[in-house]
N, C-alpha and C positions, 0 to 999 in steps of 0.2 A: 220575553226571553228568560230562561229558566238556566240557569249554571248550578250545578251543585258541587262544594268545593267542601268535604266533610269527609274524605275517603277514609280517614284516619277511624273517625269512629263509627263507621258501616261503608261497605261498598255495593253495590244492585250486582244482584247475582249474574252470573254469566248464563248466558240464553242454553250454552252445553251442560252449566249445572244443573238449568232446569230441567230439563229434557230428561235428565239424569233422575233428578228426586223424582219426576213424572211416571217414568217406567219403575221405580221400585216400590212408588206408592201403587200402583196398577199392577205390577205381574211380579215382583220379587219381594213381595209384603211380609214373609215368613217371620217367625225369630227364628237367629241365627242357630242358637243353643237346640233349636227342635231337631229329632234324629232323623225327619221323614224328608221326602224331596223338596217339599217348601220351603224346611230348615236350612236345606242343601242350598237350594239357591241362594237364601237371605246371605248364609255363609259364606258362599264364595263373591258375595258383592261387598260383604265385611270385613273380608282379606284382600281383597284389591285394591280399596278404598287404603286398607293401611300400608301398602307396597308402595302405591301412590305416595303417601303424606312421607315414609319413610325415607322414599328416593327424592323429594325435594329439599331435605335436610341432610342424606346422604349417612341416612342411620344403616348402623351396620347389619342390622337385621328388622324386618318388621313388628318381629313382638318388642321391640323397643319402643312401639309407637300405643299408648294407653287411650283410649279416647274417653272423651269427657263432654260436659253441657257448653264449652266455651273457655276462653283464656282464663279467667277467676277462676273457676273450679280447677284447671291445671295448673296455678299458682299456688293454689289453696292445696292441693296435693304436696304438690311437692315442699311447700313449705312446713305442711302440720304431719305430712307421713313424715316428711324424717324425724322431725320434732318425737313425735310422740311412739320412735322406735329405743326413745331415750325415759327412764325411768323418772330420770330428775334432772332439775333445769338446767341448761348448757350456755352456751354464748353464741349468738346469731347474728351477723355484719349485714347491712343492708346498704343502699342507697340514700341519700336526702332526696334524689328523685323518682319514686318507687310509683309505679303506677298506685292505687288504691288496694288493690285486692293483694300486695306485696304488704305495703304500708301498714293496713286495717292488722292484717294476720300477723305483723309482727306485734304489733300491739296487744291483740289477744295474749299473744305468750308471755309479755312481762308482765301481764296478770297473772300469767300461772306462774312467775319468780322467774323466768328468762332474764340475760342480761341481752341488749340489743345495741347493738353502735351503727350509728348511719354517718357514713361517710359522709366528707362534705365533697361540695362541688365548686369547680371557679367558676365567673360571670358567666360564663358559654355552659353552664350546666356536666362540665366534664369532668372526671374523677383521678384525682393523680393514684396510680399504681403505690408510690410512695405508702400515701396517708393507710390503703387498705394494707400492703405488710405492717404499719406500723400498730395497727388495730388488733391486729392475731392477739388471741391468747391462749394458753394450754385446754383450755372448754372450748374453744371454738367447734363447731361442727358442721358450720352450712355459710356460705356465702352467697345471696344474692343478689346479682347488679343486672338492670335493665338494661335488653342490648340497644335499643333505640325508643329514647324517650318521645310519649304521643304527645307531648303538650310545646315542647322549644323542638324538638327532632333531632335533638343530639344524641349521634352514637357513642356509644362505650368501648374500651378497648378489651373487648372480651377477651380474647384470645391472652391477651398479657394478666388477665386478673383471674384466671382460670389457672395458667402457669402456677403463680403465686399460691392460688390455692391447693393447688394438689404438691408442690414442692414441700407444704406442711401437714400433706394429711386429710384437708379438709375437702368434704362434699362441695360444689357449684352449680348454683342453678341460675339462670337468666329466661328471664321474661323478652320472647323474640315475636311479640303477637305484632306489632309495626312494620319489624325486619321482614317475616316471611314474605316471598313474594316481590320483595322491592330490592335484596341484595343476595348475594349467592348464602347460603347457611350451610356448612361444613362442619357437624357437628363432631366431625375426627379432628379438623384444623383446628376448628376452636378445643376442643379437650373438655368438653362440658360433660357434668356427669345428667346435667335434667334441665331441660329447655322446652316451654312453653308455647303453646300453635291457639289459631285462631281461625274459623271457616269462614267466618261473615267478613273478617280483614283482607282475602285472600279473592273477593268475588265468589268462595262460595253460601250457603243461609245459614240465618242466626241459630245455634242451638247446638252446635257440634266443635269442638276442642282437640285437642289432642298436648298428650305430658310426654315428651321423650325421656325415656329412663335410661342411662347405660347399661348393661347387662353386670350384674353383682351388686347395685344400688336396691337395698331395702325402703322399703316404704312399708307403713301401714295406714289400710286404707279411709279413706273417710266415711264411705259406706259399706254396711255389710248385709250380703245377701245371696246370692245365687252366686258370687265370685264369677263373676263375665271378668272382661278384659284381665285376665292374669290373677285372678284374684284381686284386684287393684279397684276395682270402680265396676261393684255390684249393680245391677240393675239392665232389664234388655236394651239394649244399642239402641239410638235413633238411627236406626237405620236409613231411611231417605237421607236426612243430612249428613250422615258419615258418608255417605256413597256421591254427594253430590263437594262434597270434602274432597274427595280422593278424585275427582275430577276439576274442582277447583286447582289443586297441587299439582296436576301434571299438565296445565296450562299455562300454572304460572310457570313453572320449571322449564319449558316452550319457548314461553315469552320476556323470561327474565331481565336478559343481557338488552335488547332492543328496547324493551318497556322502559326499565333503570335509566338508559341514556336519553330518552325521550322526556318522560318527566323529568328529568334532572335538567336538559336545558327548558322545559318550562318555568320550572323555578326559581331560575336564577334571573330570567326572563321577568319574573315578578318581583324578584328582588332588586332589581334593576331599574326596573320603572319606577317604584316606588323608594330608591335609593335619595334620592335628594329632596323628596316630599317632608317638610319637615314638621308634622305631623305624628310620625310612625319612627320608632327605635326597632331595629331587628331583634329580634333573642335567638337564642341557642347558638353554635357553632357553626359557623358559615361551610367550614372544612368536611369536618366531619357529623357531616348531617345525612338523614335520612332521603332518600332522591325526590320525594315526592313532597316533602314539607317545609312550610313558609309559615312564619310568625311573628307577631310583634308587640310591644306593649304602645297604648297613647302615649306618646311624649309630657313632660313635666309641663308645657309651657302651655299645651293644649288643655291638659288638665287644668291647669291654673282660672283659664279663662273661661271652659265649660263646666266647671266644677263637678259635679255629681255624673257626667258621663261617662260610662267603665264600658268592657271589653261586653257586656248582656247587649247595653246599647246600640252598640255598632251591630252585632248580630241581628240585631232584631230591623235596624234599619236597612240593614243590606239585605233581609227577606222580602222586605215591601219593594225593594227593586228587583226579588226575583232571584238571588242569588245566595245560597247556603253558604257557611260559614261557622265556624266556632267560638266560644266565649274562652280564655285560655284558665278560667278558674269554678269552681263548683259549685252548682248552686242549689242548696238545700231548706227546700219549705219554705222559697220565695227570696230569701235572704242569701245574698253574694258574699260568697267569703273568700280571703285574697286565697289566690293559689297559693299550696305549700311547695310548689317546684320555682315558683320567681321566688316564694321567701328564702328558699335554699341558696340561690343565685344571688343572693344581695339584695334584692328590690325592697321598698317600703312594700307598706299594706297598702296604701294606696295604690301604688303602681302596681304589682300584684292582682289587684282588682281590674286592671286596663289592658289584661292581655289578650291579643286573639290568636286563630289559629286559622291558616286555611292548607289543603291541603286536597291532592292533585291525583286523579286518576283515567282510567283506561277513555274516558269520555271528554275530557278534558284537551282543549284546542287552545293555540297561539290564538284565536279571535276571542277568546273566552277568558285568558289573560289580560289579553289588552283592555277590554270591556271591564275586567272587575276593576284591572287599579284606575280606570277614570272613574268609574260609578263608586270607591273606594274613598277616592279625593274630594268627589264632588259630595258627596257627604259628610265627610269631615270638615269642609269649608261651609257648608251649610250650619254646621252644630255649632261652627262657631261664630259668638257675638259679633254685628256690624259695630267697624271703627267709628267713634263720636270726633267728629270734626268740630271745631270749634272755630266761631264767625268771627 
């Protein structure tokens, strides 16, 4: 029996996506930019594709929609084009819970003399609107907060920190690669000026991004070359996956509302079964969470007794039974290092080290819940040492 419970960090593409990249790798091959009929076709499958991703976030126009290699490189946009439509260094508010590719690129900038303040978060990973007005300062220029964190699945209250930010002036950008697909995106309700897409998150293939810009929002771009997308993001289109993009987006836009409610009671369905397992602490925010994700760190009392077993371990043993899963911290060059989103939350390094993450998609069944949280338990009870009775 095979479950894969990973959607968060890839989905298998939908059978109409393929279809989709099929026919453009076979008969719509063109670049878009060519003047003759080929160009023509490639073109108008590379303005459909963006009509698509724009009508699922409800941009007001489709040149608002920039495409890119994937969600990084649309974070990386919009955090180093505005940065560097500035001569000298500014002030940059972030998250304590920033994906990597928010995180990394802020850091780059206070080596160029940026100053950077990250908010903090309470236990459930969520951000008081408070702390971010209190943070402004007359440099400030860019705000961004993740709209739904991949690692605990806590949502952010976009719409209120977006408010704040334009009440002073300031640009907003939010990372929505988790959200798309799983909650409605209104990027008129929310008031964002630059919000960040993902194809491989959404069930369409890895390799295709999209940056929503508002219209009057300057960027300079990170590549330069033939000025494709608006001048914004040099280089020919991948075309099969921008078009299998824009088929992705108008399915999920379809399936939204029925998808959301369905996962959402699987999860709670998971969190449920494993609510009295006293093994497993939940993380993030029960409320305001993302519909499809469930996470946990090992318990203090587990750790005590299996000492050295973290969130890699459970991963790897829930494979030999067949069933994917996440480790909820990063692992680089062999060596587990605690997540910076529990250390944000309050957790030791050690507990940091024992998070996981599972998380629920289009394939995913009430039999395929049941099955993980006993095959879940019964590995946990396994890891742990037999009681010594004493004669």
């Amino acid at each position: 029996m095979q479950i894969y419970l990973d959607y968060s960090a890839t989905t298998p593409p939908h059978l109409d996506v393929m279809a989709k990249v099929h026919q453009v790798m076979t008969q719509q091959w063109g670049n878009p930019s060519s003047l003759h009929t080929w160009g023509g076709r490639a073109a108008t499958v590379l303005e459909t594709a963006r009509m698509q991703v724009a009508s699922l976030i409800n941009a007001d126009h489709p040149e608002s929609i920039i495409f890119t290699s994937g969600g990084t490189e649309s974070d990386s946009l919009a955090i180093m084009g505005v940065a560097r439509t500035y001569a000298t260094p500014q002030h940059l508010i972030i998250s304590s819970v920033e994906h990597s590719a928010i995180a990394e690129a802020a850091k780059l900038l206070e080596q160029w003399g940026w100053q950077v303040t990250r908010l903090p978060v309470n236990r459930q990973g969520r951000i008081n609107p408070l702390d971010l007005q209190a943070a402004i300062q007359p440099n400030t220029i860019l705000i961004s907060i993740i709209y739904g964190q991949s690692e605990i699945g806590t949502l952010q209250p976009i719409e209120k920190l977006a408010q704040i930010a334009h009440s002073h002036g300031i640009l907003f950008h939010t990372d929505a690669v988790q959200v798309a697909g799983r909650i409605p995106i209104d990027v008129q309700q929310l008031g964002v000026d630059l919000l960040s897409l993902s194809a491989h998150k959404i069930y369409g293939i890895q390799g295709a991004g999209a940056l929503y810009v508002r219209n009057g929002v300057n960027l300079v771009p990170l590549l330069n070359g033939g000025g494709q997308e608006l001048k914004l993001r040099s280089g020919t289109q991948a075309l099969p996956a921008i078009a299998g993009f824009g088929v992705a987006a108008e399915l999920a836009a379809q399936e939204l509302t029925s998808e959301a409610m369905r996962l959402r009671g699987l999860r709670d369905r998971l969190f449920d079964l494993l609510a009295d397992y006293p093994y497993l602490i939940p993380t993030g925010d029960r409320l305001y969470r993302l519909p499809h994700h469930v996470s946990f760190i090992l318990s203090e009392f587990f750790a005590a007794k299996t000492q050295n077993v973290t969130g890699k371990t459970i991963v790897r043993q829930l494979n030999l039974a067949g069933i994917g899963i996440s480790a909820g911290s990063a692992c680089h060059s062999g060596k587990l290092n605690p997540s910076p989103v529990l250390l944000a939350m309050g957790y030791s390094e050690a507990a940091a080290k024992r998070g996981i993450r599972l998380t629920l998609g289009k394939d995913t069944t009430e039999a395929d819940i049941d099955w993980t949280a006993m095959v879940l338990q019964q590995v946990l009870d396994r890891l742990m040492p037999p009681l010594v009775t004493i004669q």
